[in-house]
C-alpha positions as CSV (number, residue, x, y, z in Angstrom):
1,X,28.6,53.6,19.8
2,X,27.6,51.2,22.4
3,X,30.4,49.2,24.2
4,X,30.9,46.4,22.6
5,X,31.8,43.0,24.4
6,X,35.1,41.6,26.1
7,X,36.3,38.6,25.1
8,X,35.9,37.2,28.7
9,X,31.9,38.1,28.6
10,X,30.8,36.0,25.6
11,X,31.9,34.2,22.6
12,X,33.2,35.8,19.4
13,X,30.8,37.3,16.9
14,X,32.2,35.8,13.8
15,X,32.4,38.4,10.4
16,X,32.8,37.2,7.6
17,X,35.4,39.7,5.2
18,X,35.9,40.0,1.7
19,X,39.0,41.8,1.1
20,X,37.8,43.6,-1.9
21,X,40.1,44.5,-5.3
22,X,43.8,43.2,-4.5
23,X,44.9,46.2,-6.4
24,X,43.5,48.2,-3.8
25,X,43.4,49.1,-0.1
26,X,40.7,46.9,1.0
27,X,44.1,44.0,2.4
28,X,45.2,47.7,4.2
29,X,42.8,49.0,5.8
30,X,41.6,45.5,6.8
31,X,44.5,44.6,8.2
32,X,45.1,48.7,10.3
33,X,41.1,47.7,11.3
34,X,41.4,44.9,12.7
35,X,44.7,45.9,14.6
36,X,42.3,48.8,16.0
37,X,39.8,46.1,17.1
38,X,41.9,43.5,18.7
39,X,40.5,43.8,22.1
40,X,37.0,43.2,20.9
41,X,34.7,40.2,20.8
42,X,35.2,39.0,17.4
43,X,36.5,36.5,15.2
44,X,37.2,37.6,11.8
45,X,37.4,35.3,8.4
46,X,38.9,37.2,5.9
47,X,38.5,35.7,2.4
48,X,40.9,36.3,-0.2
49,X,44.3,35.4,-1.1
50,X,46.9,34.0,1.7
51,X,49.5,35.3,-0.2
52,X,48.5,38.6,-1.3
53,X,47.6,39.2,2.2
54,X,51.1,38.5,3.5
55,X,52.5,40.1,1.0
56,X,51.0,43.2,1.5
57,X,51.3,43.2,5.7
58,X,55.0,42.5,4.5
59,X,55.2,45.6,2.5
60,X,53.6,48.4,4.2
61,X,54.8,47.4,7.7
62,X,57.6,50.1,6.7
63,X,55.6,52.6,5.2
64,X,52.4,52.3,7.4
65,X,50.8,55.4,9.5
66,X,50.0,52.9,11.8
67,X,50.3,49.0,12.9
68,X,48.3,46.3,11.1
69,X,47.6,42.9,12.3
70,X,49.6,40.1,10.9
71,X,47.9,38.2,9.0
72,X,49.0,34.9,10.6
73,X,46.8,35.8,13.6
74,X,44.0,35.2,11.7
75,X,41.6,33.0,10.1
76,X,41.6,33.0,5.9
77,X,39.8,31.3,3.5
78,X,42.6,30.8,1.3
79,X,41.1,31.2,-2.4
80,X,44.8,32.0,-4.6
81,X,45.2,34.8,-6.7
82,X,46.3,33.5,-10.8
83,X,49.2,35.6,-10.2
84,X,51.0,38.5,-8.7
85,X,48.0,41.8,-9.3
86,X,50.5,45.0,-8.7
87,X,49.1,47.9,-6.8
88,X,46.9,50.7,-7.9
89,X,45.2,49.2,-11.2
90,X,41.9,47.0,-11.6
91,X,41.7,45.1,-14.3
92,X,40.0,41.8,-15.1
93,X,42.0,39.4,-12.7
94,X,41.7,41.5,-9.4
95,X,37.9,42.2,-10.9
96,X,37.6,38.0,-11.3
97,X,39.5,37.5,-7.8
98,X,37.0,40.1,-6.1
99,X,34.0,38.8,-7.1
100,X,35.2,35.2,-5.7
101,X,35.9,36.3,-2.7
102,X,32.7,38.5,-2.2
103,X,30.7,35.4,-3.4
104,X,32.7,32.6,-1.0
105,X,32.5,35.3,2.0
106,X,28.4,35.8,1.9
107,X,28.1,31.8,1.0
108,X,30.2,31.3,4.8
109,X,27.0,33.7,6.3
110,X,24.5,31.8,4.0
111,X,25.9,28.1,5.4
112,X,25.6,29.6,9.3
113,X,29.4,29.7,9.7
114,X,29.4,33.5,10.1
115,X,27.1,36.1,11.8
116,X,27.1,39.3,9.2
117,X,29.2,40.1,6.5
118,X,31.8,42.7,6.3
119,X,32.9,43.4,2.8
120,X,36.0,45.8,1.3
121,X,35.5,47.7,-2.1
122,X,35.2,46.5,-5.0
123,X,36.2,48.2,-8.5
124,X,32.5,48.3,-11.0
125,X,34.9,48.7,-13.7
126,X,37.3,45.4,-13.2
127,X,34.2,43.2,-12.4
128,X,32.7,44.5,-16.2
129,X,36.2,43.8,-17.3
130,X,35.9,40.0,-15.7
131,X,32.5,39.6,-17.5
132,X,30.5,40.7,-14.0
133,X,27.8,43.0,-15.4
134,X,26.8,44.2,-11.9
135,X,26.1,47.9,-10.2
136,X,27.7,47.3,-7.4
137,X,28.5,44.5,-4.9
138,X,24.4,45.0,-3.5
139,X,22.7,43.6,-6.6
140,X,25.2,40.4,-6.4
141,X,24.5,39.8,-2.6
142,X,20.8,40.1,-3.8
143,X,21.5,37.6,-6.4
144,X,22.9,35.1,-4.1
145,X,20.1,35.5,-1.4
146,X,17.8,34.8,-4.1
147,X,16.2,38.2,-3.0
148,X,14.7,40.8,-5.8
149,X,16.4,44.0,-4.1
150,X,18.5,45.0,-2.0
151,X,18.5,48.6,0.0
152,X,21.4,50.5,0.7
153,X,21.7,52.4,4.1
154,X,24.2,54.4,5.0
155,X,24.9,54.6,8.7
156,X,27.7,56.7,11.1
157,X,27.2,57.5,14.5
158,X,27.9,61.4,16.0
159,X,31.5,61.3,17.4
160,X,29.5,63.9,20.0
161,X,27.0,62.0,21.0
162,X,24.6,58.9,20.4
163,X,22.7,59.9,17.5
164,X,23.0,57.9,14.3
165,X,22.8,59.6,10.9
166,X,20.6,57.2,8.4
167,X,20.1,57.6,5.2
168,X,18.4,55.0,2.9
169,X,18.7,55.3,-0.8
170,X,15.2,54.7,-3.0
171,X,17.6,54.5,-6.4
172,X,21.0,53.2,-6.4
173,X,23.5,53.5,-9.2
174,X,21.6,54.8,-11.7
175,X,22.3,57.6,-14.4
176,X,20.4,60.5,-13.3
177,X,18.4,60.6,-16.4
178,X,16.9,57.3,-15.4
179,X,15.9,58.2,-11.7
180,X,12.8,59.9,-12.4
181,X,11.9,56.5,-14.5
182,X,12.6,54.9,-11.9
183,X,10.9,56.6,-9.2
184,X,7.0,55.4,-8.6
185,X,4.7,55.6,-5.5
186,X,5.3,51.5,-4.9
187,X,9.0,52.0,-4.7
188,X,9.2,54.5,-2.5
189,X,6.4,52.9,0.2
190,X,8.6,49.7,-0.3
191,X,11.7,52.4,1.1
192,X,9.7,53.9,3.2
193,X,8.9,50.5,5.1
194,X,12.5,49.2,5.2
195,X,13.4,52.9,6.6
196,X,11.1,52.1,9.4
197,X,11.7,48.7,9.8
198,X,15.2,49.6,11.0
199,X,14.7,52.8,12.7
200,X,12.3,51.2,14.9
201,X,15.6,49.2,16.2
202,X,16.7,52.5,18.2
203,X,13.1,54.1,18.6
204,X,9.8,53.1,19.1
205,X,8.1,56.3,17.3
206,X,11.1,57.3,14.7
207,X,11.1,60.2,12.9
208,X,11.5,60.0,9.3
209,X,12.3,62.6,6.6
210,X,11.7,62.3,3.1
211,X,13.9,64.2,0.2
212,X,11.8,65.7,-2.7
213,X,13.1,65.0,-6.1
214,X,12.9,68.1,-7.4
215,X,14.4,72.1,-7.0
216,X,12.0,73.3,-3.8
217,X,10.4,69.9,-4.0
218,X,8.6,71.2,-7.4
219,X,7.4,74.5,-6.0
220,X,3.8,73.3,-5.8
221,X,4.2,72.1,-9.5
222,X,5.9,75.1,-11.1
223,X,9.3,72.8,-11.4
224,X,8.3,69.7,-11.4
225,X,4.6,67.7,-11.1
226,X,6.2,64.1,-9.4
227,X,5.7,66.0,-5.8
228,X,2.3,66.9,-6.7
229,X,1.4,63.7,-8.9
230,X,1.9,61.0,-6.9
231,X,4.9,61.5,-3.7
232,X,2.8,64.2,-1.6
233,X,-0.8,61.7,-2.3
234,X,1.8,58.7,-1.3
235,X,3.1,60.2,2.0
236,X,-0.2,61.3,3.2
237,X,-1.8,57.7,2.9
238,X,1.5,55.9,4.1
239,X,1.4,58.7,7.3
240,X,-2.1,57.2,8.1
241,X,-0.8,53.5,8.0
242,X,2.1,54.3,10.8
243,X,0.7,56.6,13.4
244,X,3.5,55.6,15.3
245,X,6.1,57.3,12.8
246,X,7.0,61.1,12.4
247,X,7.2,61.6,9.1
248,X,8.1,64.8,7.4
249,X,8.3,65.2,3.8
250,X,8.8,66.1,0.7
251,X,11.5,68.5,1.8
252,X,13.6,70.4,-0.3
253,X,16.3,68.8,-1.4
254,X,18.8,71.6,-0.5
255,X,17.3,72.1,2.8
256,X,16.6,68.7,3.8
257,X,19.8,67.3,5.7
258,X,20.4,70.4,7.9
259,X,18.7,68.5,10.9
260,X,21.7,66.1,10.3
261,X,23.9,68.5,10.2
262,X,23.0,70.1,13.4
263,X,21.9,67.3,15.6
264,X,25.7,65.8,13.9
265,X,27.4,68.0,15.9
266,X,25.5,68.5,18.9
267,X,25.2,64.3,18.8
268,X,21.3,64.2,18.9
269,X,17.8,65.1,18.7
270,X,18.0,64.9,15.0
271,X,15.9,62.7,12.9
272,X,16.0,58.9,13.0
273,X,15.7,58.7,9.5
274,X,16.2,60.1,6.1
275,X,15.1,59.0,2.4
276,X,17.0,60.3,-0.2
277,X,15.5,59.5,-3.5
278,X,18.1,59.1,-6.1
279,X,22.3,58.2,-4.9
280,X,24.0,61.5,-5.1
281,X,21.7,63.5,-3.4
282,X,21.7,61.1,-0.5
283,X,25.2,60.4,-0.3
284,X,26.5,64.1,-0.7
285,X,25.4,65.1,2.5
286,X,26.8,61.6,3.7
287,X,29.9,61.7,3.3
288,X,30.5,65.9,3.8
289,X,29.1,64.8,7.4
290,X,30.6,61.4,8.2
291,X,32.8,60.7,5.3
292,X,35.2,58.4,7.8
293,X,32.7,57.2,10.0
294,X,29.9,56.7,7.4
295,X,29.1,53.0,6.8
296,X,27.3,51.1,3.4
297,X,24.7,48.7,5.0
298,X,22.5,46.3,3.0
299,X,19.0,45.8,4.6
300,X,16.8,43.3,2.7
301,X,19.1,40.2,2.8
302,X,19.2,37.1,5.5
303,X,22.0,38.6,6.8
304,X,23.8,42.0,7.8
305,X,26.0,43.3,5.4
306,X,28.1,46.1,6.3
307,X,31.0,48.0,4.1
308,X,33.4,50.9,4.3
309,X,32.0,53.9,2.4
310,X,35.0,54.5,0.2
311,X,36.3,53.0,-2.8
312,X,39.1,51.1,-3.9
313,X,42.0,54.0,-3.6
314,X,43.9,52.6,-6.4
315,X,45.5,56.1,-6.3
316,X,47.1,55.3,-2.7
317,X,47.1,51.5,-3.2
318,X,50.7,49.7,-1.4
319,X,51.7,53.1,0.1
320,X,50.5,52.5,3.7
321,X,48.5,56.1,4.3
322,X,45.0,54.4,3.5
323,X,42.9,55.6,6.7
324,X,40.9,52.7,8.4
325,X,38.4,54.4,10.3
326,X,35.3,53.7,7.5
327,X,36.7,49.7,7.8
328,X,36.4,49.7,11.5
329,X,32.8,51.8,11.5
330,X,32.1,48.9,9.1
331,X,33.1,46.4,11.5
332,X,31.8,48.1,14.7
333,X,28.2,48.3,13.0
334,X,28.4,44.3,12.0
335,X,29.3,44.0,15.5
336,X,26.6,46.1,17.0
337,X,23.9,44.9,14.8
338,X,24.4,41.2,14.3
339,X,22.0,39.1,16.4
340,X,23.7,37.5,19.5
């Protein structure tokens, strides 16, 4: 990753940080992160609850891995939890105090207080139990922005080299059975267009590959006609538009991320980016690459919004062995890619 700034070269880069499901690790591994990233240029806001937050630094300061910050260091946007939410289970108050905190943190970016937002995870499952009938925490930052999608792009840089893994889904959280509804040659240009809106950051002629949907990209129609139909007639006119792109495609699903895999260990020369058409077989090859270093970034919005890609680990929730190292990618990418 590229250095990022002392504190005696500029001003702090303010985040904005929703600390995710109380019952969970987001208040860890925010708290081990930040402890990481003391020595950077940045000014965190955490919003959640004061007390939680102490509470928890309180508690695992015994049974942590590693030191977290204390929370009395930092700025917090103090929005109070009902009552005490124990450890390890969502239900429909830490779904309720999640969504308030997600929603106060992106209004602090929206007002100009913060530069990018930085959010910890969030359970689908206690936000349906508060009466929040959202996929994920993507759709409700759309929602706020006032924006009809969202894309989700998840991004880790090689720890060999410079080269940056991304992969931008064209479906989200969807049932499978629904993807191929879905799927249409205006949704996938509109991908394609974000894809190359943000490669072009790092390269000025990217190259992009695109996922088929089906077994050996449908075998020339023998197992499955949506290559043939309308993605292959789709990539060819879209390749004319952007001379400036690479782009290869419809791969094989099964074949398509062994680039990443190869230039992720030599730490380039792979790809600059890769479109995965439908969640799982984006984030499969994802996470079995960059698992820890792999971060959830929301293009589309006014603002950056950057998260750890892992869930709520109610499993290991308030025994201090969470790992950090997706939170600080999360907050090394706001870093990097927040306008000065």
């Amino acid at each position: 990753m590229n250095r990022l700034p002392n504190r005696s070269e500029s001003n702090a880069i303010r985040l904005a940080i929703s600390v995710g499901d109380p019952a969970g690790i987001g208040s860890e591994v925010t708290l081990k992160a930040l402890h990481r990233l003391r020595h950077l240029e940045l000014h965190p806001v955490l919003v959640g609850c004061r007390r939680q937050l102490e509470q928890s630094y309180q508690g695992l300061r015994a049974l942590s891995t590693e030191p977290l910050i204390d929370p009395a260091e930092l700025d917090i946007i103090d929005l109070p939890l009902p009552q005490t939410v124990p450890a390890g289970e969502g239900t429909a108050i830490s779904g309720q105090a999640s969504f308030r905190w997600l929603t106060a943190a992106a209004e602090r970016v929206l007002n100009g207080d913060c530069q990018a937002l930085v959010t910890a995870p969030i359970a689908k499952h206690a936000w349906h139990a508060a009466g929040h009938h959202y996929p994920g925490q993507t759709e409700r930052l759309a929602e706020l922005c006032a924006v009809s999608e969202a894309s989700m792009l998840f991004t880790a840089r090689s720890p060999h080299g410079s080269w940056r893994l991304n992969t931008l889904l064209a479906t989200t959280h969807l049932p499978l059975a629904q993807v191929p509804d879905a799927l249409d040659a205006r949704r996938v240009e509109m991908k394609l267009d974000v894809l190359r809106q943000f490669s072009l950051r790092f390269n000025p002629t990217p190259q992009l590959v695109v996922a088929g949907l089906n077994p050996h990209a449908g075998e020339a129609g023998v197992l499955g006609e949506e290559e043939v139909t309308w993605l292959v007639p789709l990539l060819e006119r879209w390749r004319g538009q952007h001379p400036e792109v690479d782009l290869v495609g419809p791969l094989p699903p099964d074949t398509c991320w062994l680039s990443a895999a190869e230039a992720w260990r030599r730490g380039g020369g792979g790809p600059d980016g890769y479109l995965a058409l439908y969640h799982d077989q984006g984030l499969i090859p994802v996470k079995l690459l960059a698992f820890d270093a792999a971060v959830n970034t929301s293009l589309g919005l006014p603002f950056l919004r950057t998260s750890p890609d892992h869930g709520t680990g109610f499993s290991i929730a308030g025994q201090g062995i969470a790992r950090p190292d997706s939170m600080q990618a999360a907050l090394e990418t706001a870093l990097e890619l927040s306008p000065a």
